[in-house]
C-alpha positions as CSV (number, residue, x, y, z in Angstrom):
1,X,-7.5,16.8,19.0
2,X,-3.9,16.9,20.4
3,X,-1.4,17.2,18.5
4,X,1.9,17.0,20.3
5,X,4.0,14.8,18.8
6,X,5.7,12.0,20.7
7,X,8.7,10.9,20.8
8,X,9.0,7.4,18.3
9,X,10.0,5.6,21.5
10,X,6.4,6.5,23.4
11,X,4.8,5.0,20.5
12,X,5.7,1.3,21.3
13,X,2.4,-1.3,20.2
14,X,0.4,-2.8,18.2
15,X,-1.8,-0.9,15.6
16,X,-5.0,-1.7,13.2
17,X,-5.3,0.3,10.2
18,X,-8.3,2.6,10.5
19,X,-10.1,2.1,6.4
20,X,-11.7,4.9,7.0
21,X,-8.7,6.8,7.4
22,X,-6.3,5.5,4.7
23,X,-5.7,5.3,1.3
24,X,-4.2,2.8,-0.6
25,X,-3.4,3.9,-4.2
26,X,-2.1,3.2,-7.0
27,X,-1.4,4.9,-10.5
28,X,-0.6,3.6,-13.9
29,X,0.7,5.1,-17.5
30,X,-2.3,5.0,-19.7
31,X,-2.1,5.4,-23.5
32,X,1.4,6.5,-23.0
33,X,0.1,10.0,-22.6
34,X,-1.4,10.2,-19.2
35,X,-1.9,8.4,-15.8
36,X,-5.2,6.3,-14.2
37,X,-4.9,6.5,-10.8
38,X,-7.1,3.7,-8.2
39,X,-7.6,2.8,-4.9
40,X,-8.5,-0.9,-3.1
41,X,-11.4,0.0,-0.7
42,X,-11.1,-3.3,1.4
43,X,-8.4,-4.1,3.0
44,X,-7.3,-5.3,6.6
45,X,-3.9,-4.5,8.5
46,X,-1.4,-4.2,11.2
47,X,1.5,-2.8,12.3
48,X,3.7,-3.2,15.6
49,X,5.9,-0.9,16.6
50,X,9.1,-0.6,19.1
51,X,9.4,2.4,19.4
52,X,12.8,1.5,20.7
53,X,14.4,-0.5,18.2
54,X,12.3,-0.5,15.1
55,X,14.0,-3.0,12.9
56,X,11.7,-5.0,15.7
57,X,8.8,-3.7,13.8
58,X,6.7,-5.3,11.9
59,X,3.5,-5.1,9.5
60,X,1.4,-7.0,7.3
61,X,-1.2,-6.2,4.9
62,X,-4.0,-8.1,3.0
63,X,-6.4,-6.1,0.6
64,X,-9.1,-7.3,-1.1
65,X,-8.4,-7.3,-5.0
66,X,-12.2,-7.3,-6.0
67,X,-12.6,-4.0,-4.6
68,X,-10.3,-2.1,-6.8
69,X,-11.8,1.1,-8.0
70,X,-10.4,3.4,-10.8
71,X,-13.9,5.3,-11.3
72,X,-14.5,3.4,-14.6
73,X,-17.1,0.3,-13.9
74,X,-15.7,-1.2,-17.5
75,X,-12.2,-0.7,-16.4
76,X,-12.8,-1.9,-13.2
77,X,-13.8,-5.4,-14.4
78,X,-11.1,-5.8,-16.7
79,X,-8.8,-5.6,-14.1
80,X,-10.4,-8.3,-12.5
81,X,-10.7,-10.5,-15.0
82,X,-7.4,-13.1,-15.7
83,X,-5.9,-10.0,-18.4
84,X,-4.6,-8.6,-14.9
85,X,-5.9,-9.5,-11.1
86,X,-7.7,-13.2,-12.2
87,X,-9.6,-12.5,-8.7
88,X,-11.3,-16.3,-9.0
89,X,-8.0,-17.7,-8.2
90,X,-6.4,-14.6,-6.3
91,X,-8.9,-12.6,-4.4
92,X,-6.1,-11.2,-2.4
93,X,-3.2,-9.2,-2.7
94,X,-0.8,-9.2,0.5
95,X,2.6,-7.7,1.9
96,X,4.0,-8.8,5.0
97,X,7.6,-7.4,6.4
98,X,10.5,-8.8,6.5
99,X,13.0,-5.9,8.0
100,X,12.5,-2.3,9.3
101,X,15.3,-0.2,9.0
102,X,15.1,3.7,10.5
103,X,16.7,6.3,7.7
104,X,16.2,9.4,10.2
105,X,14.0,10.7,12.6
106,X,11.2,10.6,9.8
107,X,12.0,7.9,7.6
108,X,11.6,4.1,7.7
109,X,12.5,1.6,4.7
110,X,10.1,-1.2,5.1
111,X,11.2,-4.2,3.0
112,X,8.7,-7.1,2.8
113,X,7.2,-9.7,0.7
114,X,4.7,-8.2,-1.9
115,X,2.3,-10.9,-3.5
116,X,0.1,-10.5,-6.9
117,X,-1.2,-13.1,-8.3
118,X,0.2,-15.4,-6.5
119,X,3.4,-14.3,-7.7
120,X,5.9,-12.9,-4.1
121,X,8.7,-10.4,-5.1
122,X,10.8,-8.4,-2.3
123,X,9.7,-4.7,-2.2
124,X,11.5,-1.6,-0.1
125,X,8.9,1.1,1.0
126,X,10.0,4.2,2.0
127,X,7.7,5.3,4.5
128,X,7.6,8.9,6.3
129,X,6.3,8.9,9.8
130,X,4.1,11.9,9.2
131,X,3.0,11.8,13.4
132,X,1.2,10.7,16.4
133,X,-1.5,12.1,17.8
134,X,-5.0,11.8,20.4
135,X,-7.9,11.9,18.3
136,X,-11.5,12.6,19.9
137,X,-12.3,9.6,21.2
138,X,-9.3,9.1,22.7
139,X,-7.4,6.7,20.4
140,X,-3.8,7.0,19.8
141,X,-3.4,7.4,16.2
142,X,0.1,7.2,13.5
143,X,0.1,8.3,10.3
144,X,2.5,7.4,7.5
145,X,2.9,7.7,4.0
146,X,5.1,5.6,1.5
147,X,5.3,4.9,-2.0
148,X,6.8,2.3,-4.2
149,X,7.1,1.6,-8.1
150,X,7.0,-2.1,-9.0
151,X,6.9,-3.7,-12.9
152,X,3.8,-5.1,-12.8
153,X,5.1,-8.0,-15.5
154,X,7.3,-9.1,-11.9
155,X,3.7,-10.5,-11.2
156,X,2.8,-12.0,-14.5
157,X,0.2,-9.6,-15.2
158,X,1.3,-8.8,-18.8
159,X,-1.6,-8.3,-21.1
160,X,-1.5,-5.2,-22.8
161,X,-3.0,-3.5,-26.3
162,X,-0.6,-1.6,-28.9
163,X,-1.6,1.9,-30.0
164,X,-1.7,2.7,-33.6
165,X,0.3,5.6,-32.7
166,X,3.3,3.6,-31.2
167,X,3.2,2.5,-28.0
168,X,1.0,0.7,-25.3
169,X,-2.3,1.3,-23.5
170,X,-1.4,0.5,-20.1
171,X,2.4,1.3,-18.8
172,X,4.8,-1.4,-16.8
173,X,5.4,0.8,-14.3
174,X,3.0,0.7,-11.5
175,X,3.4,3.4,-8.5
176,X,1.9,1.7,-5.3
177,X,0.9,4.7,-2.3
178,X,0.2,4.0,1.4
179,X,-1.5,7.1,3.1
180,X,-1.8,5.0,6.5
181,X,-3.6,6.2,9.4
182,X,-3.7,3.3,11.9
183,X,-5.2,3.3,15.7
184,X,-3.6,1.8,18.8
185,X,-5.0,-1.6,19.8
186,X,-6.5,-1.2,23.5
């Protein structure tokens, strides 16, 4: 595998997110003590880049909400059910760019439109460009990871239980992660 790293500008094109190869997270206060952490195994995206101007850049993201996954079947159809994902009436969950701006030599702030539950809010993404690089089989491969906190009550999903100790069972805040590894479209 080579591992050179190119220059941004020689990685100019358009990109499919290898599933195999990424992860996208997310992790949640539970019982005000601890964290559940999850993963959407379906999902489909892509991502062009100029290399030479990357506000030009763009991506766009659509993962299947029925195939979240915390490692807890019970838990796992709760947050399907209308409480929080209502997957009968929105099976997906999508974010599509709206700017690209380049931080440093490392850094991109991806803005776009994040929708749950049919609800669209305006997200930033930091992303790190974490490099480029020839794998076996001779695809051109990126990797980046990035990481946002969002309120998940932007997107109406409010449903939560009080703890007889003060509290709530399942925190606001909900940290979305991107570990993207995405191939170079022939």
């Amino acid at each position: 595998m080579t591992t050179a790293a190119p220059a941004f500008t020689d990685l100019t094109g358009t990109y499919t997110l290898d599933p195999s190869h990424t992860r996208i997270g997310f992790v949640a206060r539970h019982a005000m003590v601890t964290k559940v952490r999850g993963s959407f195994n379906e999902f489909e995206g892509t991502a062009t880049v100029d290399g030479d101007n990357p506000a030009n850049s763009s991506v766009r993201l659509a993962i299947k909400a029925t195939s979240i996954d915390t490692r807890n079947a019970q838990r796992d159809e709760h947050l399907r059910s209308n409480d929080f994902l209502a997957l009968a009436e929105y099976p997906e969950i999508t974010f599509v760019s709206t700017d690209i701006h380049q931080v440093d030599d490392a850094t991109f702030e991806v803005t776009g439109d994040l929708t749950i539950k049919g609800v669209t809010n305006q997200v930033i993404v930091p992303f790190e460009f974490e490099g480029a690089a020839t794998d076996p089989f001779g695809n051109q491969r990126i990797g980046f990871d990035g990481k946002v906190t969002i309120n998940r009550k932007d997107y109406g999903i409010t449903w939560n239980a009080a703890l007889e100790t003060g509290g709530v069972l399942v925190g606001e805040k909900i940290v979305l992660e991107f570990e993207v590894s995405a191939v170079k479209n022939a």
